[in-house]
N, C-alpha and C positions, 0 to 999 in steps of 0.2 A: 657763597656757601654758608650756610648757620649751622653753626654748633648746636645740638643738644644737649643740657645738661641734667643729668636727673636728680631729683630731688629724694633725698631719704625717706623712706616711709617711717617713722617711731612711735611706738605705742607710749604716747606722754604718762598712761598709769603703771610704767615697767621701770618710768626712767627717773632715775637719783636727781636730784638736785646737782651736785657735780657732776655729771652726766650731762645733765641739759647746758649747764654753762659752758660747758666743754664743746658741746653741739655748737652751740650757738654762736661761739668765736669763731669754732671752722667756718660756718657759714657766711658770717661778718664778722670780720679779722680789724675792722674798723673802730667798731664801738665798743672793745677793752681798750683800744688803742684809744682812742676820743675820751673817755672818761679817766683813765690814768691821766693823761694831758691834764684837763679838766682839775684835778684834785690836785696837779703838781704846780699849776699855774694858780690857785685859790690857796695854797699851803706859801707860796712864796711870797704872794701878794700882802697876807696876813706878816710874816716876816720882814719886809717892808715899809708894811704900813707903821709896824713898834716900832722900826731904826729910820723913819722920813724925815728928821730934824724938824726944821723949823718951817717945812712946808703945809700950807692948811689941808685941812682934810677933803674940802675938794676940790681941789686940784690936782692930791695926789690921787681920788678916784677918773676924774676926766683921763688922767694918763693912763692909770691902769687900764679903763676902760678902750683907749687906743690900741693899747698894745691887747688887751683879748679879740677886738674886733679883727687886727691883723690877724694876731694865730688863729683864728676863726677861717678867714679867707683862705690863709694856706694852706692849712690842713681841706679846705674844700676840695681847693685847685687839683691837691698831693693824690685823692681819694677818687675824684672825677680823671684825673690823668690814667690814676693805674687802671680804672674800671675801662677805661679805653683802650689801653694796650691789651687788658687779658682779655676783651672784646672784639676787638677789631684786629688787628696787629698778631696777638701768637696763633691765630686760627690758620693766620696767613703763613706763618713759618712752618707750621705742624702740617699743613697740605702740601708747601713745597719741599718738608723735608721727605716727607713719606712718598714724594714722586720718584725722590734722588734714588732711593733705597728699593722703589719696585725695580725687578730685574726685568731686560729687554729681554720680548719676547722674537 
């Protein structure tokens, strides 16, 4: 069974700036979520970088550059796992809950 889903029609000459960004997050809820990351992971690393003693400086970017490539991966994994369950997975629940709930005729 495939779900449809509809897509909003909006007149982009009607809509506020906070409007659209509002839209936009409903529609991917990802990428406020990816770019907050993004700015808190680039704010620490600066943070870091002034208190890394007596380590060179590249060395200490090889590692930082580890550790973003990781959170890169998982936040993938995080983002491709959920698009699967609200894809494949609650379509499944929602038809057999709606079975449970029709009355016998």
């Amino acid at each position: 069974m495939v779900v449809q889903r509809s897509i909003p029609v909006v007149d982009i000459s009607e809509e506020s700036q906070a409007e659209r960004l509002a839209r936009k997050t409903r529609e991917a809820p990802y990428v406020p979520i990816g770019l907050t990351g993004c700015l808190g992971a680039v704010l620490y690393g600066l943070y870091q970088y002034k208190n890394r003693g007596e380590m060179s400086t590249s060395v200490y970017v090889m590692k930082f550059r580890v550790v973003a490539q990781a959170a890169v991966v998982v936040t993938l994994g995080l983002g491709v796992g959920y698009s699967m369950i609200d894809k494949y997975l609650l379509p499944k629940f929602q038809t057999s809950a709606s079975k449970r709930d029709e009355p016998s005729a």
